[in-house]
C-alpha positions as CSV (number, residue, x, y, z in Angstrom):
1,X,26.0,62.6,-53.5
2,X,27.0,63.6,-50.1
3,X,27.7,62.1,-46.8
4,X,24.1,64.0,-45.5
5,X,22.8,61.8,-48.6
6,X,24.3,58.8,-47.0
7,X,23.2,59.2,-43.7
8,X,19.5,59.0,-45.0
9,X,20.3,55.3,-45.4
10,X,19.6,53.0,-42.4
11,X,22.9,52.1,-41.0
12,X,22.3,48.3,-42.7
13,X,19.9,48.9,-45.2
14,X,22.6,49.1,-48.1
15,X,23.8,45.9,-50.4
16,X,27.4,45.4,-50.9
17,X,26.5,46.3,-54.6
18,X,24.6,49.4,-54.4
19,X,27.2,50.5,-51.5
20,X,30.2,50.1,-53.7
21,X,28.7,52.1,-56.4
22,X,28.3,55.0,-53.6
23,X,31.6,54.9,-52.2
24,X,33.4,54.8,-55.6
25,X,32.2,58.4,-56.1
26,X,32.5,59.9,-52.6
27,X,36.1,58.5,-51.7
28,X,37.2,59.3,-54.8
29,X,36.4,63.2,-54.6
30,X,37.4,63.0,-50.7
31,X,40.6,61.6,-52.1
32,X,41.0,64.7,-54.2
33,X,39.4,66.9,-51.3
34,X,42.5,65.9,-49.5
35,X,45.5,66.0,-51.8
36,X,44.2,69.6,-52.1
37,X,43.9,70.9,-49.1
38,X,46.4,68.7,-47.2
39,X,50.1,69.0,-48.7
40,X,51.1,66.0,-46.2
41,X,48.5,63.8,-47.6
42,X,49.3,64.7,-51.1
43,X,52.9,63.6,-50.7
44,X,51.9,60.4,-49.7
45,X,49.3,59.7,-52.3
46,X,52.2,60.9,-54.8
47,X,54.6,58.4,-53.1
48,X,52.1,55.8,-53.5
49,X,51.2,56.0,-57.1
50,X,47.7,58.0,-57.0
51,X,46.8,59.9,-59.7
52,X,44.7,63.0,-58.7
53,X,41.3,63.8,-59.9
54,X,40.8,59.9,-61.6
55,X,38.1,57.6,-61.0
56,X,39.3,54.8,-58.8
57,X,37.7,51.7,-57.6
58,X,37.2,51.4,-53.4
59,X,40.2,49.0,-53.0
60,X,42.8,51.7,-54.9
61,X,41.9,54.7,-52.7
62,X,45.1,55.8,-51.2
63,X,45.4,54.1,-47.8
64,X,47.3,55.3,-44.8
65,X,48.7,53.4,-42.2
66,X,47.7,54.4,-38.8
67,X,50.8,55.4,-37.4
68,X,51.2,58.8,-39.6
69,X,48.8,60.1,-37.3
70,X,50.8,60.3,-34.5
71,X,54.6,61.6,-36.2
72,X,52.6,64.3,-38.8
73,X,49.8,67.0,-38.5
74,X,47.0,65.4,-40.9
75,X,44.6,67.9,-41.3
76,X,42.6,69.3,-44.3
77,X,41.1,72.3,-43.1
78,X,42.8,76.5,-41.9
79,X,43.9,76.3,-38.1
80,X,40.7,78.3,-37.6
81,X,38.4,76.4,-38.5
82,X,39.2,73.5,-36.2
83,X,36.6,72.8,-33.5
84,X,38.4,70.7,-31.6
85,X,41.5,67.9,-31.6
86,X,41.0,64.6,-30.6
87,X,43.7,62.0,-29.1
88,X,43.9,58.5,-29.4
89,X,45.0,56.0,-26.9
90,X,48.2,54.6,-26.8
91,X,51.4,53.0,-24.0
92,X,52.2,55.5,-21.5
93,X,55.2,57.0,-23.4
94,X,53.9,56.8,-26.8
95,X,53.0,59.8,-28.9
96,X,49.1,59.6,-28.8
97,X,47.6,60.4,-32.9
98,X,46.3,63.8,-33.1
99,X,42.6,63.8,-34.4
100,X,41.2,67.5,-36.7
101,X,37.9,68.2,-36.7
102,X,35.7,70.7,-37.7
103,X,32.5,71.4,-36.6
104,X,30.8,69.6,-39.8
105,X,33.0,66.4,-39.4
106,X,32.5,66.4,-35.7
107,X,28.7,66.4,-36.4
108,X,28.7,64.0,-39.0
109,X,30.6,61.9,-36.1
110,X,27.6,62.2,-33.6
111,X,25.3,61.8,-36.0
112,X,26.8,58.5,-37.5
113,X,27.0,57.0,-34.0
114,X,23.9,57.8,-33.1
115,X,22.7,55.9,-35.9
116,X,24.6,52.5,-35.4
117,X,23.7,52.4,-31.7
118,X,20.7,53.5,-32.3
119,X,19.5,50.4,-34.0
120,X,20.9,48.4,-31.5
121,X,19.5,49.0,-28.4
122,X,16.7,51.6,-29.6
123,X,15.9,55.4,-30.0
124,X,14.8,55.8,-26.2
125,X,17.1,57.6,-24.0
126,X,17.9,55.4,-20.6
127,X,19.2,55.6,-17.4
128,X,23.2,55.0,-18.3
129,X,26.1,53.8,-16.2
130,X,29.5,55.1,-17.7
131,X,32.2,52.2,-16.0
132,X,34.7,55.3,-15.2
133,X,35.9,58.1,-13.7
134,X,34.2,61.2,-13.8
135,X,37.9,63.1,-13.7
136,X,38.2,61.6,-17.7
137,X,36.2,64.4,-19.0
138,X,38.1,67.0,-16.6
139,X,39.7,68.8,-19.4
140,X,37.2,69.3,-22.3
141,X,39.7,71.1,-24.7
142,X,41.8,68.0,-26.0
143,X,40.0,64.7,-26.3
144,X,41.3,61.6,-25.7
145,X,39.9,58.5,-27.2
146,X,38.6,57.4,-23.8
147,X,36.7,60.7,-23.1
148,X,35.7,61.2,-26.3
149,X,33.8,57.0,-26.1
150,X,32.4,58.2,-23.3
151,X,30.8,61.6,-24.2
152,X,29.7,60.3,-27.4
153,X,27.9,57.0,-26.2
154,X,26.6,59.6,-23.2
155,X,23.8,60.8,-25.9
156,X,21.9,57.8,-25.4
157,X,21.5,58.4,-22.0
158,X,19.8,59.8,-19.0
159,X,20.9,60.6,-15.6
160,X,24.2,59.5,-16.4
161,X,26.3,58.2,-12.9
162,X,29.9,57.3,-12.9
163,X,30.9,53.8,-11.4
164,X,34.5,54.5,-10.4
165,X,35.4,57.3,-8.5
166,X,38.6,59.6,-9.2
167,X,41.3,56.9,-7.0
168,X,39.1,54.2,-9.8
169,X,37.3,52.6,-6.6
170,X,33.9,51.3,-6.9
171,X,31.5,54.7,-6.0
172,X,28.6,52.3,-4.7
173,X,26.4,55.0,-3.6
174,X,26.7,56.7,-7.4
175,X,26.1,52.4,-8.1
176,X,23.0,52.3,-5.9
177,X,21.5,55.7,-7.0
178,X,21.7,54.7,-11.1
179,X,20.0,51.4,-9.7
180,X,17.4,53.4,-8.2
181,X,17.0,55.2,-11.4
182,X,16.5,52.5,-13.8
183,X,13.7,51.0,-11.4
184,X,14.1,47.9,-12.8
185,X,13.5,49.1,-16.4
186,X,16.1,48.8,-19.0
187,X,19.4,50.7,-18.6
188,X,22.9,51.2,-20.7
189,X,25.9,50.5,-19.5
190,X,28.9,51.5,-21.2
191,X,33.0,51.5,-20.7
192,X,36.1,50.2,-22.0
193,X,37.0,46.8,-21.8
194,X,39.7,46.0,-19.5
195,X,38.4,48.9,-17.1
196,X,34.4,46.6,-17.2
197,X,37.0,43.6,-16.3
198,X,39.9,44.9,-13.6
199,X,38.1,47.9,-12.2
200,X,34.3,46.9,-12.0
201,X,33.8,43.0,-12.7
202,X,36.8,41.7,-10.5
203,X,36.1,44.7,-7.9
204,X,32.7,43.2,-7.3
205,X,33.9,40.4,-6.7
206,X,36.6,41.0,-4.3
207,X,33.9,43.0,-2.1
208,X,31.5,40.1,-2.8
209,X,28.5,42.4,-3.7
210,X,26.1,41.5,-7.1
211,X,24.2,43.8,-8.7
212,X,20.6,43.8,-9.9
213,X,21.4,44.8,-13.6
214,X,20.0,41.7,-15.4
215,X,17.9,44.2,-17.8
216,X,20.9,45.9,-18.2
217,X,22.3,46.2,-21.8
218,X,26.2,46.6,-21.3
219,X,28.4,47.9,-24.5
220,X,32.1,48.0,-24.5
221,X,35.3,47.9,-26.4
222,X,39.2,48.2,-27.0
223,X,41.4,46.8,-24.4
224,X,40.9,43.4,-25.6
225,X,44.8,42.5,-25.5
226,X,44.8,43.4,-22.0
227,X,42.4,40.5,-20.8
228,X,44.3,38.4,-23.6
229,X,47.5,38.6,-21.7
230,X,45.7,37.9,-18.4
231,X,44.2,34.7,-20.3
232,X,40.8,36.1,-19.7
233,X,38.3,35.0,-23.0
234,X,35.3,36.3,-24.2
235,X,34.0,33.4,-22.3
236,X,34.8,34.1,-19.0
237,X,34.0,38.6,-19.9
238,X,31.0,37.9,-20.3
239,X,30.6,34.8,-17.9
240,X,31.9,37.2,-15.0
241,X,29.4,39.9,-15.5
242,X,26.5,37.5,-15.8
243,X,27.4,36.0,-12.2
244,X,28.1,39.7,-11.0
245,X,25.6,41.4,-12.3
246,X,23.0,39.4,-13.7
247,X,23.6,40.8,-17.2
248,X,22.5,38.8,-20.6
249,X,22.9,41.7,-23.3
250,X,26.9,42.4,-23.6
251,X,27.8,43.6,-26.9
252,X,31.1,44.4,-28.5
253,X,32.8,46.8,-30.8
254,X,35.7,47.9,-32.7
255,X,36.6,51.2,-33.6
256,X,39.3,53.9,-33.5
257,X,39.6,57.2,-32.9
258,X,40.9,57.9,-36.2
259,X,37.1,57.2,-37.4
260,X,35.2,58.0,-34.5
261,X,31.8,57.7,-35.1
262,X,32.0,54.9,-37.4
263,X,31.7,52.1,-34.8
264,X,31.3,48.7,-36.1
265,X,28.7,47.1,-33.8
266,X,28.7,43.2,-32.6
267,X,25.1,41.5,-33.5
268,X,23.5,38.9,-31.5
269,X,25.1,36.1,-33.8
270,X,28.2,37.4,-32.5
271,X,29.5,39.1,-35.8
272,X,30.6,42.9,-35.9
273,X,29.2,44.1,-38.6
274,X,30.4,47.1,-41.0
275,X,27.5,49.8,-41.2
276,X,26.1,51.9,-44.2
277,X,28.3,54.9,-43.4
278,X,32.4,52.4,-43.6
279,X,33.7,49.9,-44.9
280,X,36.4,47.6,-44.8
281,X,39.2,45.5,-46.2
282,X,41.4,42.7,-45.5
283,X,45.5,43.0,-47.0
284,X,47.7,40.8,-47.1
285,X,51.0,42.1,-45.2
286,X,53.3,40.4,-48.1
287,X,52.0,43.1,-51.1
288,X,49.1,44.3,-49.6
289,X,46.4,43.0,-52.2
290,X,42.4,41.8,-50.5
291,X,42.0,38.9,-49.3
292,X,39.2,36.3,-50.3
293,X,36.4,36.1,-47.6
294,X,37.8,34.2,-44.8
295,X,41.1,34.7,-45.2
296,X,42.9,36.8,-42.5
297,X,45.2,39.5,-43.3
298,X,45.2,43.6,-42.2
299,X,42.4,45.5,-41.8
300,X,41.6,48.9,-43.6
301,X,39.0,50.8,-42.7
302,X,37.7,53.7,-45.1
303,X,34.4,56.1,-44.4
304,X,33.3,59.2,-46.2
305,X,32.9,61.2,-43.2
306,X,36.5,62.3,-43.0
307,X,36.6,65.6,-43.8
308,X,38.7,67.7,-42.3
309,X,41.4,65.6,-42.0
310,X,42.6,62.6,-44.2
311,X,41.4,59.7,-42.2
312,X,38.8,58.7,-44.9
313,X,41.3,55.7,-45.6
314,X,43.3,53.9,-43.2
315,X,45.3,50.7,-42.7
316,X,45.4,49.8,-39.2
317,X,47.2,47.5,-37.1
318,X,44.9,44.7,-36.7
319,X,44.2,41.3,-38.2
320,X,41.0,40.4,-39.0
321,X,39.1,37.8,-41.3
322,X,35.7,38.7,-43.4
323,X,33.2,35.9,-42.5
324,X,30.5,37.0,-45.1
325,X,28.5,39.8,-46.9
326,X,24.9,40.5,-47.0
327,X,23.8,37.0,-45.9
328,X,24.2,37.5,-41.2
329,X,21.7,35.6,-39.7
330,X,21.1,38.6,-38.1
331,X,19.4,40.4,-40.8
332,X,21.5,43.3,-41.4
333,X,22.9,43.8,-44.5
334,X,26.9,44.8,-45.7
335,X,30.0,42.8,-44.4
336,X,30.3,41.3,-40.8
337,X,33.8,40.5,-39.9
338,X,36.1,38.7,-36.9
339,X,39.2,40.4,-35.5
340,X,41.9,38.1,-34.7
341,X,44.8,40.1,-33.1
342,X,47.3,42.6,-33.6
343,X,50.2,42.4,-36.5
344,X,53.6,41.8,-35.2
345,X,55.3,44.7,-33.1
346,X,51.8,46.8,-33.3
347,X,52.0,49.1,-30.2
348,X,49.0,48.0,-27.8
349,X,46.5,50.1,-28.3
350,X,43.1,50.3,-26.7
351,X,40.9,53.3,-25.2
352,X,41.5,51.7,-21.9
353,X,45.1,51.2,-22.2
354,X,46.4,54.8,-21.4
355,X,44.9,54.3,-17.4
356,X,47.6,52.6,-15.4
357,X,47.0,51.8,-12.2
């Protein structure tokens, strides 16, 4: 099997049974895919016990922790056969992690995004309101986690307008002008989200304008510890864009530029929910065995649509708690999970985080 074979799944059509069986076999030759073509990787995985070219369950796939992709050049594929690096956000001062792609893997990324959203708000392009600057996507040859959200989630739509312009003010006629062009009809609205909050949400209000966006389906994510040290909830987020804006539909999501592509999407019970195409697990910082379902620990996210560079297993820096499996009121099948925070003296992270202004 293949990750094309995957992607013929609906992105929650898979049981936690018949998905485990899948991912035994295609992490475990990634694993292998890895160790030989990546003599970084395969140090670690030696460090860390791994025995190469053995079957191993989901939970003993080498993991690595986040951070290695920022000190060391993780990549599983010549220098010439690189399509394109992306960066990830970080603290202004912090070595950003440095992203390889191909041009398979950075297909399989589309692709795979595509998918997720696509089940969310539909498979009809819309008029689309990036909460940004255009200047983000200035220089096309390294992408940053923040340019790279945008241009991905800019497949879903048409006549794309920028809300902020380059000094991040309000651009109200680029505002009016997307208005005009969703004529009422439905429309996507998508940024980052401490930018929706400082830059947009609070902006409106301070110039005491309202939009008419109420058919508006806004998606967002990262920045979250931001608005936490501000004391803003998820409350008041969404409570401030429904007085501003008139919008009903806000949904979530976590994800990381380490995986782009493999989103994990918040439902309308509130859940974000783990698709066909990743999965996760929850560690316990003391020895790093999985936790029971709802107990918090570390999350690790794995996906077989790493390929060119070893990011097909990965223990991040946040804390998160499994709420259930295969049984979201929602309907969709596979995990659906909480995050909670950050572990102790994680760097803040956040595709919004690396704008200060």
């Amino acid at each position: 099997m293949t990750y094309d074979d995957l992607l013929a799944f609906g992105p929650y059509d898979l049981g936690q049974e018949e998905k485990d069986r899948i991912y035994r076999e295609l992490l475990g030759e990634l694993t292998d895919h890895h160790r030989t073509h990546c003599a970084v990787y395969d140090r670690v995985c030696g460090l860390l016990g791994d025995e190469s070219g053995t079957e191993r369950a989901v939970e003993a796939v080498p993991m690595v922790p986040v951070s290695l992709f920022k000190t060391l050049p993780l990549c599983s594929v010549p220098e010439d056969e690189i399509f394109k690096t992306m960066t990830s956000s970080g603290t202004t001062g912090q070595q950003p992690s440095r992203i390889f792609l191909d041009r398979q893997t950075a297909a399989w990324q589309q692709r795979t995004l595509e998918r997720i959203v696509s089940s969310f708000i539909g498979p009809k392009r819309i008029p689309m309101l990036i909460i940004d600057s255009p200047n983000v996507l200035r220089d096309r040859r390294l992408f940053s986690a923040r340019g790279a959200g945008i241009l991905g989630f800019s497949i879903f739509g048409t006549r794309r307008r920028y809300a902020l312009n380059d000094q991040m003010e309000l651009d109200f006629a680029s505002i009016e002008q997307f208005i005009r062009d969703a004529d009422g009809g439905p429309a996507l609205i998508f940024g980052f989200t401490y930018m929706i909050w400082k830059y947009f949400c609070q902006a409106l209000r301070e110039a005491g304008r309202t939009l008419p966006l109420d058919r508006g389906i806004l998606i967002h994510g990262g920045g979250w510890k931001k608005l936490q040290n501000e004391a803003v909830s998820t409350e008041e987020f969404r409570r401030g864009l429904h007085e501003t804006c008139g919008l009903t539909v806000v949904r979530d999501y976590y994800g990381m530029a380490e995986q782009t592509g493999c989103i994990y999407m918040e439902c309308e019970c509130g859940h974000l929910h783990v698709s066909s195409y990743s999965e996760i697990l929850i560690r316990r910082m003391e020895d790093f065995s999985c936790c029971e379902n709802g107990t918090e620990g570390v999350i690790q996210v794995l996906t077989p649509m790493a390929r060119s560079y070893p990011g097909h297993s990965i223990l991040t820096e946040d804390k998160g708690v499994i709420l259930g499996i295969d049984d979201c009121p929602c309907g969709r099948k596979g995990k659906y999970f909480k995050i909670t925070g950050r572990i102790p003296k994680a760097e803040v992270r956040g595709c919004s985080d690396t704008y200060e202004g």
